[in-house]
C-alpha positions as CSV (number, residue, x, y, z in Angstrom):
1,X,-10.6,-12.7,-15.6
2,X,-11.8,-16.2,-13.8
3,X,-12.2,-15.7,-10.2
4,X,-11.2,-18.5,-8.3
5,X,-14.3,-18.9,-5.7
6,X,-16.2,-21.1,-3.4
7,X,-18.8,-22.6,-5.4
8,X,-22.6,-20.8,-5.7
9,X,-25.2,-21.4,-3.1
10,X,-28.3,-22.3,-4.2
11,X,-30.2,-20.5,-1.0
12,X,-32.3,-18.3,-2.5
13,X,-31.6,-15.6,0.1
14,X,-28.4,-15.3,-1.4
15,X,-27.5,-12.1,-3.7
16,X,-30.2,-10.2,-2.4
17,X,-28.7,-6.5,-2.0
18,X,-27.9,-6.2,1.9
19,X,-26.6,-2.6,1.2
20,X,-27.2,-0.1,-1.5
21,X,-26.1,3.3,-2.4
22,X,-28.5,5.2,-4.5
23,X,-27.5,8.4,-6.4
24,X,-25.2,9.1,-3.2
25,X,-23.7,12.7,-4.2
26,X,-20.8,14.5,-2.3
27,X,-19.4,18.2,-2.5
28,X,-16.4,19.1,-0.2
29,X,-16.8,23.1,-1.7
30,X,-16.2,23.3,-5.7
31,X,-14.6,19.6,-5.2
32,X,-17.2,17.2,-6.3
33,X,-15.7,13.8,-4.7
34,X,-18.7,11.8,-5.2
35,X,-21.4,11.9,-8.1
36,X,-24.4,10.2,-8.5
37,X,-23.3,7.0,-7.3
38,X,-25.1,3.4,-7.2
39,X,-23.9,0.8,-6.4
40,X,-25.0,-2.3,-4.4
41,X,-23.5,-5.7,-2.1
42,X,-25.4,-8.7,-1.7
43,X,-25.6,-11.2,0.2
44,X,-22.9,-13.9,-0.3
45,X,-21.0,-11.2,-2.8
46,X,-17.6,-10.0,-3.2
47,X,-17.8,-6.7,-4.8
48,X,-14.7,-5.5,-5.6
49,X,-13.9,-0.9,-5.8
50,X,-11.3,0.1,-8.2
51,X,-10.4,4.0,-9.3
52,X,-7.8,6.2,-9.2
53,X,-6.3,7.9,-6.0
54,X,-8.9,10.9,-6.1
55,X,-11.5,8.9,-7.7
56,X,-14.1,9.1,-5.1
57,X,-13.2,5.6,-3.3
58,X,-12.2,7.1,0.4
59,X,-15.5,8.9,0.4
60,X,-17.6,6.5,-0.8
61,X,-16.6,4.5,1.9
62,X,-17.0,6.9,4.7
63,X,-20.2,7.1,3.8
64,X,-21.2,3.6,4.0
65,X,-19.8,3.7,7.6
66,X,-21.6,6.8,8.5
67,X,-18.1,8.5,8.7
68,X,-19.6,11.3,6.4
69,X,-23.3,12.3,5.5
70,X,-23.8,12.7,1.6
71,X,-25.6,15.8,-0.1
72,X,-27.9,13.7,-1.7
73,X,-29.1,10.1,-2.2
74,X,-30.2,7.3,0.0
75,X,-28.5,4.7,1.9
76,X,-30.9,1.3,2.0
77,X,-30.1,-1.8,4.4
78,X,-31.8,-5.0,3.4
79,X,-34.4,-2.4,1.4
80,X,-35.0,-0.3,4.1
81,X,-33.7,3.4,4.1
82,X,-31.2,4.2,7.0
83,X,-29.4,7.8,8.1
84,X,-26.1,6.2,9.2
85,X,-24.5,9.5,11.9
86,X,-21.7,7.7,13.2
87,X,-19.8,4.3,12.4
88,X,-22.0,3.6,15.7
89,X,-25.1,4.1,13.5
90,X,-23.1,1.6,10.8
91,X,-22.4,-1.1,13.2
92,X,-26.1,-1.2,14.6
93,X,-26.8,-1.6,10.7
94,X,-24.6,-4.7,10.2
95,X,-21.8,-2.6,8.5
96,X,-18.2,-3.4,9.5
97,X,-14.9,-1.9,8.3
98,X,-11.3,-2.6,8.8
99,X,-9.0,-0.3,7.4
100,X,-5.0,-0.4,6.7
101,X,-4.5,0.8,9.6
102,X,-5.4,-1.0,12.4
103,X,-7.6,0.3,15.3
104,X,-5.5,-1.9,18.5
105,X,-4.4,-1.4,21.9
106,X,-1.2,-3.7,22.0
107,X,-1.5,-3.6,25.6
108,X,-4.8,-5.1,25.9
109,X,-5.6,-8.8,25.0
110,X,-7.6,-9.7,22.1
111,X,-10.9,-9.8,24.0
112,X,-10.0,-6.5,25.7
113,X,-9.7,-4.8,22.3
114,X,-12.8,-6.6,21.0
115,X,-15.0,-5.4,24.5
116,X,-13.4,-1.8,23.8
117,X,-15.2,-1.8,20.3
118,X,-18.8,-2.7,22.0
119,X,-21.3,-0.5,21.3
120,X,-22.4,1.6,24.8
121,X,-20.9,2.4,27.8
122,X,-21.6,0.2,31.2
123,X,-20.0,-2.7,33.3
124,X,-18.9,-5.6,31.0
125,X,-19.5,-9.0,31.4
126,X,-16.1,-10.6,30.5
127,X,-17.3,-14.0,30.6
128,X,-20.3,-13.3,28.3
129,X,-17.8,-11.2,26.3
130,X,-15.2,-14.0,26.1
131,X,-18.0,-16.4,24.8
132,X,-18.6,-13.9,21.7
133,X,-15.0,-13.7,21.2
134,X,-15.1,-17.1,20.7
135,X,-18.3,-17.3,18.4
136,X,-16.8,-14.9,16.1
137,X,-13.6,-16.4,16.0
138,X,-15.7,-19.9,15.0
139,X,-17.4,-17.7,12.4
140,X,-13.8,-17.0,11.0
141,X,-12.2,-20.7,11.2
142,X,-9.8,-18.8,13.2
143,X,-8.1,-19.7,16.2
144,X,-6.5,-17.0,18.8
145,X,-6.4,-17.1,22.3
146,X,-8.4,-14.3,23.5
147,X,-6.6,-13.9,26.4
148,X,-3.6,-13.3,24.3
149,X,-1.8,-9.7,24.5
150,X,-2.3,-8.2,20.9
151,X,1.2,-6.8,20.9
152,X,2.4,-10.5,20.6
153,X,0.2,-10.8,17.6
154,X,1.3,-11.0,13.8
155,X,0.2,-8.6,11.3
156,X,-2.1,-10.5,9.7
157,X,-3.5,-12.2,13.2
158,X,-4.0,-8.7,13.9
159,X,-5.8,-8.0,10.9
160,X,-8.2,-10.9,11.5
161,X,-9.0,-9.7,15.0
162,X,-10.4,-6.3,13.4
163,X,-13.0,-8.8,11.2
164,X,-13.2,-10.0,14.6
165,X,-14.3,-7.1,16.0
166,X,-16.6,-6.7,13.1
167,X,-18.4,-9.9,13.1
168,X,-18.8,-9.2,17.2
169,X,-21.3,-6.5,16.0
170,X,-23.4,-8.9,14.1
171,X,-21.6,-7.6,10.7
172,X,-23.5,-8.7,7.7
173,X,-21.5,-6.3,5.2
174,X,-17.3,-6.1,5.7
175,X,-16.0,-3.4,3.8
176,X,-12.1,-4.2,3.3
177,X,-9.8,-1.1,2.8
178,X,-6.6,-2.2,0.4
179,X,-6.5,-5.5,3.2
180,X,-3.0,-6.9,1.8
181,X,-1.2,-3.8,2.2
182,X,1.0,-5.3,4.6
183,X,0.8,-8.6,4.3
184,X,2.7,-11.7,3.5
185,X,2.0,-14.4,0.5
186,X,0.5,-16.7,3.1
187,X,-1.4,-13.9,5.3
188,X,-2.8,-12.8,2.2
189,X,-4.2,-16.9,1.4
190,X,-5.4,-16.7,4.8
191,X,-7.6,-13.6,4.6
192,X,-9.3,-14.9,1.2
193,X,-10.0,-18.2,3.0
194,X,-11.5,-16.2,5.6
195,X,-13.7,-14.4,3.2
196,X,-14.5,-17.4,1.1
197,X,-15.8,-18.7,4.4
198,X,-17.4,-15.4,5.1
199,X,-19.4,-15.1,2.0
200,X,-20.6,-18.9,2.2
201,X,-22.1,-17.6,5.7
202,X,-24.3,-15.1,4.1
203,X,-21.5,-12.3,4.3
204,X,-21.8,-9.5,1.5
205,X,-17.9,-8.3,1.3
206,X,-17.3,-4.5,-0.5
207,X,-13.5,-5.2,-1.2
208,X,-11.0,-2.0,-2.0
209,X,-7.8,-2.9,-3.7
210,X,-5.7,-1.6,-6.8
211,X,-4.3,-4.9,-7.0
212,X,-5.9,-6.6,-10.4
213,X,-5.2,-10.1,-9.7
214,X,-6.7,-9.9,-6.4
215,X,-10.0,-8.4,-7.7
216,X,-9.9,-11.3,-10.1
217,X,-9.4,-14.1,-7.4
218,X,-11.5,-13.0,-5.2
219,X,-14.3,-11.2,-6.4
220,X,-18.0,-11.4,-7.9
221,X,-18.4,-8.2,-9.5
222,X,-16.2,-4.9,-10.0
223,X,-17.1,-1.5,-10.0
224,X,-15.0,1.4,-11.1
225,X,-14.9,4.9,-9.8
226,X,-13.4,7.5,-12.0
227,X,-13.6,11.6,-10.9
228,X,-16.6,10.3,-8.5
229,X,-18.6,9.1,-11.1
230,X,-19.2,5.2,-11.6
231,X,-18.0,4.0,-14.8
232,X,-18.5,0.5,-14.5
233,X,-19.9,-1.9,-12.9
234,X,-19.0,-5.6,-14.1
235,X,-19.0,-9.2,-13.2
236,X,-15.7,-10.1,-12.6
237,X,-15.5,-13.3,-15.4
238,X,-16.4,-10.4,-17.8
239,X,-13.2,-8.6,-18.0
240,X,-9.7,-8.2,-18.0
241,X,-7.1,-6.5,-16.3
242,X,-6.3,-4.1,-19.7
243,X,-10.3,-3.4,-19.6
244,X,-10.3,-2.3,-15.7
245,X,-7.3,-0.3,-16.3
246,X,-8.4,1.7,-19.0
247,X,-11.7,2.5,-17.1
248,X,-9.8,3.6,-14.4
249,X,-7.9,5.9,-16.2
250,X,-10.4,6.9,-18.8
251,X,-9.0,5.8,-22.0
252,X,-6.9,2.6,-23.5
253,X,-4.5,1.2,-20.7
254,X,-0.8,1.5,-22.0
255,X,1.7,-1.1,-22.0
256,X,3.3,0.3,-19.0
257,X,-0.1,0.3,-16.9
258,X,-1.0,-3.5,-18.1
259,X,-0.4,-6.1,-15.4
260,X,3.0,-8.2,-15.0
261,X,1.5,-11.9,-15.0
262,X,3.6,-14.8,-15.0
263,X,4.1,-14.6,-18.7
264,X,5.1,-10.9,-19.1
265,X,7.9,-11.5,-16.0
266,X,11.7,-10.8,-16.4
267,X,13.4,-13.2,-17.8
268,X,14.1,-16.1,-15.9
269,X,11.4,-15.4,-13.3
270,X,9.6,-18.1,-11.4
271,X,5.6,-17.5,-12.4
272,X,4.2,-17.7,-9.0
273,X,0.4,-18.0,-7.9
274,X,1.1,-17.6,-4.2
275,X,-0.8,-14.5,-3.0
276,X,-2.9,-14.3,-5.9
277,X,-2.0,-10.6,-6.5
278,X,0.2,-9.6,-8.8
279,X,1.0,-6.4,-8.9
280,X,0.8,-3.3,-11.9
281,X,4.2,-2.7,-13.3
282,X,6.7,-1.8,-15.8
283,X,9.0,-4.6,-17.5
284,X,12.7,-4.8,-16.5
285,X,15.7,-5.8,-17.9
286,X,16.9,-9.5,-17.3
287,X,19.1,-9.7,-14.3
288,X,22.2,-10.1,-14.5
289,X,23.0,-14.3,-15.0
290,X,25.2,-16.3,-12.7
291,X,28.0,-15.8,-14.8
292,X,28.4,-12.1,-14.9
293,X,29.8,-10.3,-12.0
294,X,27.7,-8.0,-10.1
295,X,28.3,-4.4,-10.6
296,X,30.6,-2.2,-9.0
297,X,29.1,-0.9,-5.5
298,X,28.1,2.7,-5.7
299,X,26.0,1.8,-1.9
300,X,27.8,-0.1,0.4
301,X,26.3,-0.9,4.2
302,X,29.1,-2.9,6.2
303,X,27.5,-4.3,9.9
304,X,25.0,-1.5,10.3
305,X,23.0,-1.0,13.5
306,X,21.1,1.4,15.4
307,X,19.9,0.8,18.8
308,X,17.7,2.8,21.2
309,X,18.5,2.6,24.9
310,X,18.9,-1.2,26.0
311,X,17.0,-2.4,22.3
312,X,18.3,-3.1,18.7
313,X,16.5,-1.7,15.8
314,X,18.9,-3.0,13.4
315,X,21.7,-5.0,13.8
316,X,24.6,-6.3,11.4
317,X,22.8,-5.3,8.1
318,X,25.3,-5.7,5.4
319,X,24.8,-5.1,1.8
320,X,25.7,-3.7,-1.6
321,X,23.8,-1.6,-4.8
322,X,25.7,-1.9,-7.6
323,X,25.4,1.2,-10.4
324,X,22.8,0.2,-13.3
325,X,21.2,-2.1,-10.1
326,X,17.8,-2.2,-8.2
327,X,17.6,-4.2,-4.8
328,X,15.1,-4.6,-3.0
329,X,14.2,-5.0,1.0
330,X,10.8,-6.8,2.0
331,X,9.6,-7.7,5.4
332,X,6.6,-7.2,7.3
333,X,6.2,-3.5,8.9
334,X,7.9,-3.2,12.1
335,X,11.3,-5.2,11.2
336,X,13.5,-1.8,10.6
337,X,12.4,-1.1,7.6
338,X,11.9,2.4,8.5
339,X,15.0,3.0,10.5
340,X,16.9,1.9,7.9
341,X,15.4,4.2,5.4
342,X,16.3,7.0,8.2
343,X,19.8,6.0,8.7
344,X,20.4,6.2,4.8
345,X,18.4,9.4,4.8
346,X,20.4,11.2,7.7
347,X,17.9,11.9,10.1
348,X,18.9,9.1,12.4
349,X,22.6,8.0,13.9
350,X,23.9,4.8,13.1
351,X,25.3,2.8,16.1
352,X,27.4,0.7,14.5
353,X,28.6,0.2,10.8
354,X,29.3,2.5,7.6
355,X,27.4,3.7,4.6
356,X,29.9,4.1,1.8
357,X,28.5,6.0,-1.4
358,X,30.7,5.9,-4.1
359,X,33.6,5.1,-2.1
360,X,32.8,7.6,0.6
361,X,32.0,7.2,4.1
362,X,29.1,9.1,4.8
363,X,28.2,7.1,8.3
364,X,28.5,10.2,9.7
365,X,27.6,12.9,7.2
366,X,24.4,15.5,7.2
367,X,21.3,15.3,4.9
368,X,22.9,18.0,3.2
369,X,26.3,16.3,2.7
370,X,24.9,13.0,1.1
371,X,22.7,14.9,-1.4
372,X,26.1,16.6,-2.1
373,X,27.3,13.4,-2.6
374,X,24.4,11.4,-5.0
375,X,22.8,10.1,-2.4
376,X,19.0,10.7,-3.3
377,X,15.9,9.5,-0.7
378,X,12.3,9.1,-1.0
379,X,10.9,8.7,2.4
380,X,7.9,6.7,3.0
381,X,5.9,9.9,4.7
382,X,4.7,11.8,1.7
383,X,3.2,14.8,3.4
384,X,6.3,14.6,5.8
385,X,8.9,15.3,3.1
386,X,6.5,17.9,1.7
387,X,5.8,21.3,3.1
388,X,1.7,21.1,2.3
389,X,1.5,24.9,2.9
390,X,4.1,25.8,0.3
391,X,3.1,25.6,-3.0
392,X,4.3,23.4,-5.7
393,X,7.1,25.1,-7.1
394,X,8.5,26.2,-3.8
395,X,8.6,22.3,-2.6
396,X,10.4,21.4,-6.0
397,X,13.3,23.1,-4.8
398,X,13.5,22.9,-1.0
399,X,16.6,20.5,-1.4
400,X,18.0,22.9,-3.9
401,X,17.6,26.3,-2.1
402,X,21.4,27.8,-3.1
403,X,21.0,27.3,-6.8
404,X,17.9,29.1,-6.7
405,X,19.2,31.9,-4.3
406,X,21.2,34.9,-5.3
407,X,22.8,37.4,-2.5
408,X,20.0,36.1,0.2
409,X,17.0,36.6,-2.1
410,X,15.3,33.3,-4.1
411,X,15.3,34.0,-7.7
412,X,11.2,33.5,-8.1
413,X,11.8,33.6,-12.3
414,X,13.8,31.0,-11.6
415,X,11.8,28.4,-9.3
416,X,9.0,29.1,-11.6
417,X,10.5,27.9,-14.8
418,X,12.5,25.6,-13.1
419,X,9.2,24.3,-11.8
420,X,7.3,24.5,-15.1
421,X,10.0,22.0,-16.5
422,X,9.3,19.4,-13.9
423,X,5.9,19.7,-14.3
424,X,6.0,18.9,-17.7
425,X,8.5,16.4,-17.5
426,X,7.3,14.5,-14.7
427,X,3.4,14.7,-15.8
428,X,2.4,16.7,-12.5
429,X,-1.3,17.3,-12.4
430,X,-0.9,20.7,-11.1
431,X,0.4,24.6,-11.6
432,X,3.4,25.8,-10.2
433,X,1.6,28.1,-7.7
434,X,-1.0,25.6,-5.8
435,X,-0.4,24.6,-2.6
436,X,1.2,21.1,-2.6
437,X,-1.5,20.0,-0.2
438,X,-4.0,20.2,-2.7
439,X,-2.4,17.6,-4.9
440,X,-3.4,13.7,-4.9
441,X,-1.1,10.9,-3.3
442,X,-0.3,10.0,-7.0
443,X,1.1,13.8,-7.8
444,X,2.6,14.1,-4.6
445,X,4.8,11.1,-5.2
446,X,5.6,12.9,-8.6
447,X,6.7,16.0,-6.8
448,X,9.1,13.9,-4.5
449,X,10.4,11.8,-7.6
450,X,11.3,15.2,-9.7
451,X,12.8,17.1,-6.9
452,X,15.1,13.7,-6.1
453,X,15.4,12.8,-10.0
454,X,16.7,16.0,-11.3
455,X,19.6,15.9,-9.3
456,X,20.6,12.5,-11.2
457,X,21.8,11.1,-7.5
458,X,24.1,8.0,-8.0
459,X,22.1,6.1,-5.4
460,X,18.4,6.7,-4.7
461,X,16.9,4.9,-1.5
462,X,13.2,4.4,-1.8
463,X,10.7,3.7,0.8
464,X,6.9,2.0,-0.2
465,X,7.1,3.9,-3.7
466,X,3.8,3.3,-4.8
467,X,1.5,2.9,-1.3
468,X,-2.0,3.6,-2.0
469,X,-1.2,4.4,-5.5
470,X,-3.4,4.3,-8.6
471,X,-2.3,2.3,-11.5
472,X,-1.2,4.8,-13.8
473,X,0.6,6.6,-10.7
474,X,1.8,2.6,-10.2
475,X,3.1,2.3,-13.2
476,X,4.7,5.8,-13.7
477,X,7.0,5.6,-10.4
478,X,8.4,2.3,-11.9
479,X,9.3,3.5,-15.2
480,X,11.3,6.3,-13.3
481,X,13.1,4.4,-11.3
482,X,13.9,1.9,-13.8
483,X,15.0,4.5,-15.9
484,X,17.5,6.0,-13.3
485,X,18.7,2.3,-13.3
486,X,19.6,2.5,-17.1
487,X,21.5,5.7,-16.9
488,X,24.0,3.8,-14.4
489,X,22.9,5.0,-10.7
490,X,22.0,2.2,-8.1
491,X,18.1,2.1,-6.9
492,X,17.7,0.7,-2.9
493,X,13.8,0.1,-3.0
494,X,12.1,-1.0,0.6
495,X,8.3,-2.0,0.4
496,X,5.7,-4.5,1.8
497,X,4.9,-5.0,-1.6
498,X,6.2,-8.5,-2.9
499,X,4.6,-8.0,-6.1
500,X,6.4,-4.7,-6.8
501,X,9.6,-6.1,-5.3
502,X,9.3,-9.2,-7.7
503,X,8.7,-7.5,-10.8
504,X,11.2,-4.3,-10.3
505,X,14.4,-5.8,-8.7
506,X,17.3,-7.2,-9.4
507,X,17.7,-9.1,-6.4
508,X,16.2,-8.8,-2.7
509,X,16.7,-8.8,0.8
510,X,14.5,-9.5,3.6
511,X,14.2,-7.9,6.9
512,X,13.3,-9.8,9.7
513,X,13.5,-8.2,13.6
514,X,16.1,-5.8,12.3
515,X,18.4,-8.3,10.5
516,X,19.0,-9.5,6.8
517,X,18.0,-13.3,7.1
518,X,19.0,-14.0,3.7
519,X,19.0,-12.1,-0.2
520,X,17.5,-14.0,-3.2
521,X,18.4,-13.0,-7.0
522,X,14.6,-12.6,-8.0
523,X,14.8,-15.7,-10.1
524,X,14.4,-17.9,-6.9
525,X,12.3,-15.1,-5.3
526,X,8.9,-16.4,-5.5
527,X,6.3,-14.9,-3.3
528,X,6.3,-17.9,-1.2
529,X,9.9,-18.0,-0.1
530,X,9.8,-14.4,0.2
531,X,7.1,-15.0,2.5
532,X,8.7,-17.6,4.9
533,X,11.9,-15.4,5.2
534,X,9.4,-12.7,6.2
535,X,8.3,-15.1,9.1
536,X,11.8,-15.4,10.2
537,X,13.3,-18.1,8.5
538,X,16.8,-17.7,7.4
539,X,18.4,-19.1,3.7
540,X,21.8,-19.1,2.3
541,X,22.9,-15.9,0.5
């Protein structure tokens, strides 16, 4: 790995440790999430977290913004030990965090939202306010009108306006939570300008991301959390992505978990800088060339909408997945992305239009009708597709209940063996009988890909396949659903993910304010194009 950073300073204030974590232990009953953990940010540093979903990474976190107390250990601040309550305690502290999701009133203007995050309760001075604002912004190199409302904001102007809010409070440590989650090529540029910027200030940065190629752009040093234990802790130049892999998951990364880079891309792919994270993925066949004829159809949208009273959601959405074919839909969050996926699903009305599986018009048809049909989903709500109560086996077979039922009774010998197979087959980290809410967001997923999987559906729709998970979970989605594409059936993935999208798909779409504004074959799909359609602007198709 060479990071690609601002130069060293040669103040010798910089690198000091701002905040450390000594032998920070935490016990949520038998569950041990963290385990003697150290680690330290200094001034001017990127340190970059990496680890598994379960790894200890969520907790560690909390506890540096005084969201949870540890068992044992100490918490210094520039050397001094602190007891950090409350994320009140944190801020006093000169800790910051901005998570995924954002923290906003849209119906108060930037320096509204930025007042409402003040520490204390009292009259506020908005003039003095504004003027803070302002210095913060300067801090930044950014430029929003405080007076503007926040719901007219862009994701990733809303993003900066939680550091922001941060920098407000005197913040001398930013942790970042998985920052470029949902946000485009140039967003994403943006942000590590910002924390270039940041760190050349004096700013120690603690920066949580599975994405590899980000770590290695943008970091000084990476530590690695596996089962709450630290298992590394490395200067970024040091190693590799196939090294910080294989810590994560505690023994030699496969071939499937190595990271796609520019020279392990599908044939014909544009390698493309933009963004500087590529994401961890499987390798797919070339697409189809220029020549060839594109599949037969087994999904076919014809000038879908869906409106809500006086406003439309989605309007004149029009496209095809051929069988033996993965498409993809990008776009920002918020551009009917989700409505889409519910329309397919059958838990929302279209307006206007047709969905045609196979031939068939299901426009109008119940969930249980289209999974009759082939039509398989995998929502983007994990835990809302799951029954967290039930256990394991019981989920496995919720969309199955007839074949499992005999004269009004549920054949338990069945479900259990039924379930046992899935488990094995699908590398579930769990027993039949525990309750699906114990389970990680990794083996969740792997729940919701068996149960949709084992039906072989001729179409599967996918929402945000691999949010928030680890690499090996990363890598394990996308060798499913390229696998379904080999046995013939037609793959509809939707996900902020550009990366993902880029190294999975066939072609894509994008999604802009609830229309298609144009469809790339991912040869010409570069992260930067991607990201300019994502801001609105249209191409040919």
């Amino acid at each position: 790995m060479t990071p690609q950073r601002a130069g060293a300073d040669a103040d010798p204030a910089r690198g000091r440790a701002l905040l450390e974590l000594a032998g920070v232990t935490k016990r949520f009953g038998d569950l041990v999430a963290n385990d003697d953990v150290s680690l330290s940010v200094g001034a001017g540093e990127v340190v970059a977290m990496l680890g598994e979903n379960g790894a200890g990474k969520s907790t560690l976190m909390k506890i540096a913004y005084g969201l949870v107390r540890p068992d044992a250990g100490e918490l210094r601040v520039d050397g001094r030990p602190v007891q950090l309550g409350s994320p009140r305690d944190a801020m006093r502290a000169g800790i910051g965090m901005v998570t995924q999701e954002f923290s906003l009133v849209e119906t108060m203007t930037v320096s509204e939202n930025v007042a409402l995050s003040a520490v204390g309760l009292g009259r506020v001075d908005a003039a003095a306010n504004r003027r803070r604002v302002m210095a913060a912004m300067e801090r930044l190199g950014v430029q929003i009108e405080p007076e503007r409302l926040v719901a007219t904001l862009s994701i990733g102007e809303r993003q900066r306006v939680e550091i922001v809010k941060a920098l407000f409070h005197d913040c001398r440590v930013l942790i970042l939570d998985e920052p470029t989650a949902v946000l485009t090529p140039q967003d994403v540029r943006s942000l590590f300008e910002t924390i270039a910027r940041l760190r050349t200030d004096g700013l120690g940065v603690l920066f949580v991301s599975h994405k590899l190629r980000e770590v290695a752009e943008i970091s000084d040093r990476v530590v690695v959390l596996r089962r709450g234990r630290m298992v590394g802790d490395r200067p970024t130049a040091s190693v590799d992505e196939a090294e910080l892999a294989a810590l994560m998951m505690g023994g030699a990364a496969s071939a499937a978990a190595a990271p796609a880079g520019p020279s392990q891309s599908r044939a014909g792919a544009v390698a493309d800088p933009v963004g500087g994270a590529v994401g961890l993925g499987v390798e797919t066949r070339p697409t189809a060339g220029p020549a060839e004829a594109r599949p037969e159809p087994v999904l076919r949208l014809t000038d879908l909408g869906v409106s809500t009273g006086r406003r439309a959601l989605l309007s004149g959405i029009s496209l095809t997945v051929g069988a033996g074919e993965i498409v993809g839909i990008a776009g920002i969050s918020g551009n009917g992305q989700t409505e889409l996926v519910d329309v397919l699903a059958g838990v929302r009305p279209a307006s206007s239009g047709t969905v045609h599986v196979a031939g068939r018009d299901l426009t109008r048809a119940d969930v249980a009708t289209r999974l009759a049909a082939g039509l398989g989903r995998l929502t983007e709500d994990r835990r809302g597709s799951l029954v967290p109560q039930m256990s394991v086996e019981h989920n496995l077979v919720l969309e199955d209940l007839p074949r499992f039922t005999s004269r009004g009774l549920l054949d338990r010998g069945a479900v259990r063996r039924h379930a046992e197979q899935l488990i094995e087959r699908f590398d579930i980290r769990a027993r039949p009988g525990d309750p699906v809410a114990t389970l990680s967001g990794g083996n969740m997923q792997k729940v919701l890909l068996a149960r949709s999987l084992v039906r072989e559906p001729r179409v599967l729709v996918v929402a945000q396949p691999t949010r928030g998970l680890d690499v090996g979970s990363y890598a394990y989605v996308h060798e499913q659903l390229a696998a379904l594409r080999d046995r013939g059936a037609g793959v509809l993935v939707v996900s902020e993910d550009l990366d993902e999208l880029r190294g999975l798909c066939d072609r894509v779409a994008v999604l802009f304010r609830g229309r298609i504004v144009g469809e790339l074959p991912i040869a010409e799909a570069s992260s930067e194009r991607l990201g300019l359609m994502m801001t609105g602007v249209e191409v040919a198709t």
